[in-house]
C-alpha positions in Angstrom: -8.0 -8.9 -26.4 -10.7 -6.2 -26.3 -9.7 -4.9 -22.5 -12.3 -2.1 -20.0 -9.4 -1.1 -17.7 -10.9 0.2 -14.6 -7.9 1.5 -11.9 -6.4 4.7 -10.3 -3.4 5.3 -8.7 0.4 4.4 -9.7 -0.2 0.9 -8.9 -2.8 0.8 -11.4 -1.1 2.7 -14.1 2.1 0.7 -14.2 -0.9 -2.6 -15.4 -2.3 -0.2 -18.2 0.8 0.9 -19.2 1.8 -2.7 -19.9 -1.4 -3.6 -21.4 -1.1 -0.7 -24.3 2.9 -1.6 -24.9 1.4 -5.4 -25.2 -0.7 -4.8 -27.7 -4.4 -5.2 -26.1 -7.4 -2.7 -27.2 -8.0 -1.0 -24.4 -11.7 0.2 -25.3 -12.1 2.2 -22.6 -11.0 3.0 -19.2 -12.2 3.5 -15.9 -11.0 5.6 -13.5 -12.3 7.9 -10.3 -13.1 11.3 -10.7 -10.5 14.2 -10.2 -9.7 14.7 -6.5 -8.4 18.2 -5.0 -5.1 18.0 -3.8 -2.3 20.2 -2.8 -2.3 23.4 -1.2 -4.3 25.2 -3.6 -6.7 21.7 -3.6 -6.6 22.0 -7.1 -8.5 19.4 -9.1 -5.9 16.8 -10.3 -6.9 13.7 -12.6 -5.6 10.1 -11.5 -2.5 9.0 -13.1 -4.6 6.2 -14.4 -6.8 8.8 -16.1 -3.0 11.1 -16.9 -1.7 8.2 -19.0 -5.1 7.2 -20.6 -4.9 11.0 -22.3 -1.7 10.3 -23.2 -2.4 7.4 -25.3 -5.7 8.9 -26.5 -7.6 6.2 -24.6 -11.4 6.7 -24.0 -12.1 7.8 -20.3 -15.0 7.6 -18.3 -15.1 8.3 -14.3 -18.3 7.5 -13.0 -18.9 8.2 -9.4 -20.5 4.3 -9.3 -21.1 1.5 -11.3 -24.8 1.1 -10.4 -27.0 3.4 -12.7 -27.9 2.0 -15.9 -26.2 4.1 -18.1 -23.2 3.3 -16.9 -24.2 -0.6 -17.7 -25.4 0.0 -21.2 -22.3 2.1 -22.1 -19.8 -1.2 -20.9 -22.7 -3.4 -22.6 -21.8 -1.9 -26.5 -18.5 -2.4 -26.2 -18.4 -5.9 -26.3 -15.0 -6.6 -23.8 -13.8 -9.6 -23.6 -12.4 -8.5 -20.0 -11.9 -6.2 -17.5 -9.2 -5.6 -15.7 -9.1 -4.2 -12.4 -6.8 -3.0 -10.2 -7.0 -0.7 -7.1 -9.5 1.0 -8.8 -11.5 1.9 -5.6 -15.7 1.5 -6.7 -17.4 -1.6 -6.0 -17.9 -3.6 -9.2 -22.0 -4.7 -8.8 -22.8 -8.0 -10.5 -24.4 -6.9 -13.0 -21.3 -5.2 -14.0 -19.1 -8.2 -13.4 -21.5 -10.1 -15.9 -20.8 -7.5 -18.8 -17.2 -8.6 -20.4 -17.6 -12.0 -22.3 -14.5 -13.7 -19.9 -15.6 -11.6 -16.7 -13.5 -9.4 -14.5 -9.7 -10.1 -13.5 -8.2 -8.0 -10.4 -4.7 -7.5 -10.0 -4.2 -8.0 -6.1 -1.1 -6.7 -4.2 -1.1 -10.3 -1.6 -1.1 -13.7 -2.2 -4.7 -14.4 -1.0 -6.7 -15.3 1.1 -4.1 -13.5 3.4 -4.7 -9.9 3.0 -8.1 -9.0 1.4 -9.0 -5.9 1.5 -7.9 -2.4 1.2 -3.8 -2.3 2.5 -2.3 -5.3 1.6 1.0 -4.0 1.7 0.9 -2.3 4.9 -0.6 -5.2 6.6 2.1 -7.4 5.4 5.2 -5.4 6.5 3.3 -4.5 9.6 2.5 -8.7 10.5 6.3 -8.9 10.1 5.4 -11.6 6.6 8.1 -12.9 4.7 6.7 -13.0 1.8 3.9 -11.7 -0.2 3.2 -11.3 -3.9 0.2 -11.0 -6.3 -2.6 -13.0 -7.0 -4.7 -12.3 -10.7 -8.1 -13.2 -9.3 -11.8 -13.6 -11.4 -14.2 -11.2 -9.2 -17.0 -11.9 -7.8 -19.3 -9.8 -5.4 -17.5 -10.2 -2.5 -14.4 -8.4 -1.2 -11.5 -10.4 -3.0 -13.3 -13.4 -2.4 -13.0 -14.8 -6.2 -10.9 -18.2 -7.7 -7.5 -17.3 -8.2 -6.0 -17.6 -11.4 -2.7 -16.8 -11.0 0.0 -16.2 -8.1 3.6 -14.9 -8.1 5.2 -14.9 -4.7 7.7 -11.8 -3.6 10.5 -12.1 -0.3 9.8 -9.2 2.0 13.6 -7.5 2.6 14.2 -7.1 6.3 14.4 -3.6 5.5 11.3 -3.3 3.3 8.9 0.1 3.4 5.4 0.2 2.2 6.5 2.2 -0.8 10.1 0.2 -2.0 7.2 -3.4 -2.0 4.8 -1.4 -3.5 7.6 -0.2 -6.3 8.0 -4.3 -7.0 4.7 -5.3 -6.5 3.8 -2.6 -9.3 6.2 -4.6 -11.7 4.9 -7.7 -10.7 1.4 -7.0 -10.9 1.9 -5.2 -14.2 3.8 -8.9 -15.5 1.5 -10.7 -13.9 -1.5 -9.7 -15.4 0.3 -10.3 -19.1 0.9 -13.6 -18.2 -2.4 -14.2 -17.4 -4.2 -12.7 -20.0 -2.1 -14.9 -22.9 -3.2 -18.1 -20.5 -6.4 -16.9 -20.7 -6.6 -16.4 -24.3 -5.3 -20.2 -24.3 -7.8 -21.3 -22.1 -5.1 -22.2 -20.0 -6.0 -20.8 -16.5 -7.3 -22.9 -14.4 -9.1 -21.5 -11.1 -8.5 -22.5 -7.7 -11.2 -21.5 -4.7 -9.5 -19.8 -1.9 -9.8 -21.5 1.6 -11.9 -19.1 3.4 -10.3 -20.6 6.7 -7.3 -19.1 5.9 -8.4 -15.5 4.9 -7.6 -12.0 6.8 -8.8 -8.6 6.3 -5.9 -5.7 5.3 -8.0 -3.0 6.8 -7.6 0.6 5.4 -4.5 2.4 7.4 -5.8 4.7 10.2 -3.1 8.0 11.4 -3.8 6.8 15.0 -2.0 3.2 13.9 1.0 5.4 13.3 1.9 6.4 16.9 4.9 4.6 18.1 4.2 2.9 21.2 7.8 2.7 22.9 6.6 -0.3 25.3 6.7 -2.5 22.0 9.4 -4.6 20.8 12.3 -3.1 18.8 11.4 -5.8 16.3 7.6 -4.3 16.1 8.6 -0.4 16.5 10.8 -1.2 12.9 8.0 -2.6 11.1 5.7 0.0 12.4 8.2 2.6 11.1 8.5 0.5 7.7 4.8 0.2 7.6 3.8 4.1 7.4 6.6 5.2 5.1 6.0 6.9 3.1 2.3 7.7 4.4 1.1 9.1 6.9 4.9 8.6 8.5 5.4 6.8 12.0 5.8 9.5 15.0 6.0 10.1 18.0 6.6 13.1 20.8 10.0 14.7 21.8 10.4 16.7 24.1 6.2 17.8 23.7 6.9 17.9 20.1 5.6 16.0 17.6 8.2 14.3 15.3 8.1 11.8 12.8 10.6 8.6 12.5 11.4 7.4 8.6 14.7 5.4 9.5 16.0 3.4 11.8 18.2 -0.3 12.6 17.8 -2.5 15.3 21.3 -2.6 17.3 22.4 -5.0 19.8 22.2 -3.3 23.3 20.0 -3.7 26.9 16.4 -2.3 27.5 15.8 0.3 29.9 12.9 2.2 30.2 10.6 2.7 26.6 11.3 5.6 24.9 14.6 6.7 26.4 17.2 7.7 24.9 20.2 5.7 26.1 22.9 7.6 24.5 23.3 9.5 20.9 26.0 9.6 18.7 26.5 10.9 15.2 24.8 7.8 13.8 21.6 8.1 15.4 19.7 8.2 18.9 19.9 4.7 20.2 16.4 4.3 22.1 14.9 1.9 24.3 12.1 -0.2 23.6 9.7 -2.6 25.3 12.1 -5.6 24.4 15.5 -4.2 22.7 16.9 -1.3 21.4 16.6 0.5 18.1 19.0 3.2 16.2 16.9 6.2 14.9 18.9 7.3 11.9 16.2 9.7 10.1 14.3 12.0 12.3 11.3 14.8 11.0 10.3 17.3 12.9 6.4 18.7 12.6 6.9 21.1 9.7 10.6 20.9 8.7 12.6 18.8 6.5 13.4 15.0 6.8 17.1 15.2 8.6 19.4 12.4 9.6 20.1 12.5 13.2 23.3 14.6 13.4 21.4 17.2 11.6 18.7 17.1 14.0 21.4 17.1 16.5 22.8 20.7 15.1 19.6 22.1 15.8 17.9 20.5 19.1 19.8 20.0 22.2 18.8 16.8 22.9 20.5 14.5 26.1 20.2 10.7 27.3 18.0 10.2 29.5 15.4 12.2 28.0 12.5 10.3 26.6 10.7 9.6 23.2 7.0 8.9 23.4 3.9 10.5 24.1 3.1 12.7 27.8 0.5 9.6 28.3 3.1 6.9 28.3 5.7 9.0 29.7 3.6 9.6 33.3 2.4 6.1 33.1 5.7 4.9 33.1 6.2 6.9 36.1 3.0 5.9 38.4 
């Protein structure tokens, strides 16, 4: 099939990638423009756009899809289809009309749950037990199309946002073959979503990340699960800022939230609103990712003293 590829990030590379290696002609590929990043905030190009130059691919990065040009260069081309996936513009319906079979989105959820912009996160975060990825025919609204195909994934119990991103890259990427030789069969057969059933993955804000120690041990996990690898769960120790990246829930009584009930090689075992949890890999602002007897050899740290923020620490005392 004649393919316009429009995508950024790694998510969306892993789809072209399998595209090219399955033979489709990709006639041209979208991407965003270069972003500054790093500490020199150097210009870097998307690794959508990295592995499009690699393969000599044809790369346009428009800053939107609604001036004309833009419409009359997709227009010569003659697509069959465009695929899309997390490419991060809004696709107008003017472009949607353009490829002769439409526009297919690769979407990391099995919809309606989770449209929008973190599907992921909001799945981990819900405490799901499953998700996957739907192959979806656009329309104007926000992952509101049929669905054409779904392929379901078990969330792990110790899942982070980046180890089900990793599989739903795979899955996505397979997914989007399998739909394309259905489609070229006239094989795939759409199916409305129940709008009843739909719920928005709202883009991740820092503030989300805050541990709030009056939570559930249960909760406090996923939250920690949720923001790894970005922007990283924290929380305050002794007036410091730290960030958590591992911990277990352990069997043990509640106290007060945020104490530290004891602390052993192992990790700090914590109390929670409802259980206790076992931080294993602890951050501090501006160092190096350390697991907790590491942390230990540097910070004198005792039980009884508190995780948490100065706000929830005095309210805990009123």
């Amino acid at each position: 099939m004649k393919i316009i590829f429009a995508g950024t990030p790694f998510f969306a590379a892993t789809a072209l990638e399998a595209l090219i290696n399955a033979g489709h002609e990709i006639v041209l590929v979208l991407t965003q423009p270069d972003r500054p990043a790093g500490r020199g905030m150097k210009l870097v190009a998307s690794a959508v756009k990295q592995l499009a130059l690699q393969h000599q691919l044809e790369v346009s990065q428009p800053q939107h899809l609604k001036n004309p040009a833009v419409h009359e260069q997709l227009q010569v081309l003659g697509a069959d289809v465009m695929v899309v996936a997390a490419y991060g513009l809004i696709l107008p319906q003017s472009v949607l009309d353009i490829p002769r079979l439409g526009c297919l989105n690769i979407h990391a959820s099995l919809l309606p749950r989770w449209r929008g912009a973190a599907p992921i996160q909001r799945a981990i975060l819900a405490g799901d037990e499953e998700t996957g990825i739907t192959i979806m025919q656009m329309d104007e609204g926000l992952d509101t199309g049929d669905m054409l195909l779904t392929r379901q994934l078990e969330i792990e119990s110790d899942e982070t946002s980046q180890s089900l991103h990793d599989k739903l890259c795979v899955l996505g990427a397979q997914s989007i073959i399998d739909a394309l030789d259905l489609l070229s069969r006239g094989e795939l057969n759409p199916v409305a979503q129940n709008g009843a059933q739909a719920n928005y993955a709202a883009k991740i804000k820092k503030a989300e990340a805050e541990i709030d120690w009056r939570q559930s041990a249960e909760q406090i996990s996923r939250v920690v699960r949720t923001f790894n690898p970005s922007p990283g769960a924290f929380t305050f120790l002794q007036s410091n800022l730290v960030k958590i990246w591992q911990v277990q829930l352990v069997a043990g009584k509640a106290s007060q939230p945020g104490e530290i009930v004891s602390i052993g090689r192992n990790g700090f075992i914590v109390s929670c609103g409802e259980g206790v949890l076992r931080l294993e890999v602890i951050q501090k602002s501006g160092g190096k990712k350390l697991t907790a007897e590491n942390f230990l050899a540097g910070h004198a740290i005792q039980p009884g003293e508190y995780f948490g923020s100065e706000r929830l620490i005095d309210s805990e005392d009123d």
